[in-house]
C-alpha positions in Angstrom: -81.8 -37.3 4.4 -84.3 -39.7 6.2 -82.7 -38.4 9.7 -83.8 -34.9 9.0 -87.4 -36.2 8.3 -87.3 -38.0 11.2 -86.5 -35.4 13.8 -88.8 -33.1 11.5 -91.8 -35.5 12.3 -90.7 -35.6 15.9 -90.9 -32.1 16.5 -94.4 -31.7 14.6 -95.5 -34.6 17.2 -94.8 -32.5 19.9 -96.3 -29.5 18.5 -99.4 -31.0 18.4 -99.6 -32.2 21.9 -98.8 -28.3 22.8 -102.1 -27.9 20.6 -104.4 -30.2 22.2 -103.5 -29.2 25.5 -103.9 -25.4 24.7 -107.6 -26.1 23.4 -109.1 -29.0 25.4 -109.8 -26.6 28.3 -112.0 -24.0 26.1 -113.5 -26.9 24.4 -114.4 -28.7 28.1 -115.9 -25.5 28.9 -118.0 -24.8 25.7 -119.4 -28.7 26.6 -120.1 -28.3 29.7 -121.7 -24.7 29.3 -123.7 -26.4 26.8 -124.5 -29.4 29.5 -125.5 -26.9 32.2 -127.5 -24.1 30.2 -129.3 -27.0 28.7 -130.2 -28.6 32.3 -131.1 -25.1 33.2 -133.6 -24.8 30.4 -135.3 -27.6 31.1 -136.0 -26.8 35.0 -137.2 -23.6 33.5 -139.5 -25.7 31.3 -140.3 -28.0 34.0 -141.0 -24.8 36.3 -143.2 -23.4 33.6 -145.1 -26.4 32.9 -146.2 -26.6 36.9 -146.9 -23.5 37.6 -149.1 -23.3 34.4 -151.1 -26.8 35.8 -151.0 -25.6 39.2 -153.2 -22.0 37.9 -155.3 -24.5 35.1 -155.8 -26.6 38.3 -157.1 -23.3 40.3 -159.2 -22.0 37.7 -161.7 -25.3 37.3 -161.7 -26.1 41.4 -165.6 -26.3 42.2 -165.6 -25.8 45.9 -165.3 -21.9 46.1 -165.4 -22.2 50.1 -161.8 -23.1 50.9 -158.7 -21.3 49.5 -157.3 -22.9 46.3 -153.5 -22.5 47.8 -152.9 -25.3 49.7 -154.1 -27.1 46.7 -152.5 -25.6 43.9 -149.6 -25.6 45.5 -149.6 -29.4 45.7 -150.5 -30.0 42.0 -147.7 -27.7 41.1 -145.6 -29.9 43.2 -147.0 -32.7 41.8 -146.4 -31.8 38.2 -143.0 -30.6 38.6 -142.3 -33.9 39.9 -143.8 -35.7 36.6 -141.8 -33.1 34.8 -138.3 -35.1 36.5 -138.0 -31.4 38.8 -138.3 -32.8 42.6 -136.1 -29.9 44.0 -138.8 -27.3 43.5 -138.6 -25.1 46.8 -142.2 -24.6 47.5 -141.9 -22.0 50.1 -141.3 -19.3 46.9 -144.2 -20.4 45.5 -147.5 -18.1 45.9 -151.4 -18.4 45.4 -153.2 -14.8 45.0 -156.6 -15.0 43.7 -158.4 -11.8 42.4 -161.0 -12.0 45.7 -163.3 -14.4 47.6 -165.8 -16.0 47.5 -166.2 -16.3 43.8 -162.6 -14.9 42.6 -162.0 -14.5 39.0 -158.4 -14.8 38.4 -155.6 -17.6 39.6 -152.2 -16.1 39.7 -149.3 -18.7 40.4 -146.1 -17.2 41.4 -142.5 -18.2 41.8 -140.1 -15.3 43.5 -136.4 -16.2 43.2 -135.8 -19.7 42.6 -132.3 -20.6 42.0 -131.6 -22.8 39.7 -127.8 -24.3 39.8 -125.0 -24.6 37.1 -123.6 -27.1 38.7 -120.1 -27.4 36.7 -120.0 -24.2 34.6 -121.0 -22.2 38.1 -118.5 -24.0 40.2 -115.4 -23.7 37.6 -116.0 -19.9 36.6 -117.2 -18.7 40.0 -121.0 -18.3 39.2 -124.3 -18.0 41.6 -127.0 -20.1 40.7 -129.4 -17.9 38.3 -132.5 -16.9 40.3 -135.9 -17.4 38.4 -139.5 -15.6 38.6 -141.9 -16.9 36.8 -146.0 -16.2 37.1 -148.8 -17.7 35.7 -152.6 -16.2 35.2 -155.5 -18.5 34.7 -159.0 -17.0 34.5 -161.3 -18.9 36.6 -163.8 -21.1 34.7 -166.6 -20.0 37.3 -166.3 -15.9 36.9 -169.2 -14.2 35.8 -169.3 -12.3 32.6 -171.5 -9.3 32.7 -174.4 -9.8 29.8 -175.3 -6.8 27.4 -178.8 -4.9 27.8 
């Protein structure tokens, strides 16, 4: 009788093994899914964040003679840096301003950023996800039109 519990055990042994190697994969990818969307979120965060102090930045500049671009674009730089994000491309960034000389509105723009999955993307096949994100500020300067 104890040799027929014995080979029963055996057999449930190897069973299991069968098991674990039939669910590790799904439960490596559900990780690393998790891993990557969660990276991906916080770029998009980071993004966010710089493009929002890159417009805040615009919006209080003093010196309405020169264009705010080359200056925003550098905060926004600057802050996604702070934010950990040193891969922001900054040739998809964008400056528009409502008009010179005393312009009103401060839109910050990014067209078509990727931003990478690097283990999820590479295992199932996927392109990076491509991101456009805008920011308005109202400038601090604009004049409001008074009543009669």
């Amino acid at each position: 009788m104890r040799i027929h519990r014995r080979r029963r055990h055996v057999a449930r042994r190897g069973a299991v093994i069968v098991e674990f190697a039939l669910v590790v994969p799904l439960l490596f990818l559900i990780l690393f899914g998790v891993i990557d969307f969660s990276r991906a979120y916080s770029q998009l965060n980071a993004m966010n964040a710089a493009l929002r102090e890159g417009a805040r930045f615009g919006s209080v500049m003093k010196n309405l003679s020169v264009d705010p671009s080359v200056a925003v674009k550098a905060k926004v730089q600057q802050t996604a840096a702070v934010f950990g994000y040193k891969s922001l491309d900054m040739s998809k960034v964008t400056v528009t301003t409502s008009g010179a000389p005393d312009y009103e509105y401060v839109t910050v723009t990014i067209t078509a950023h990727p931003v990478p999955l690097p283990v999820t993307g590479r295992f199932l096949g996927l392109t990076p996800l491509t991101v456009t994100r805008s920011v308005t500020y109202r400038s601090e300067r604009a004049e409001t039109e008074v009543g009669p």
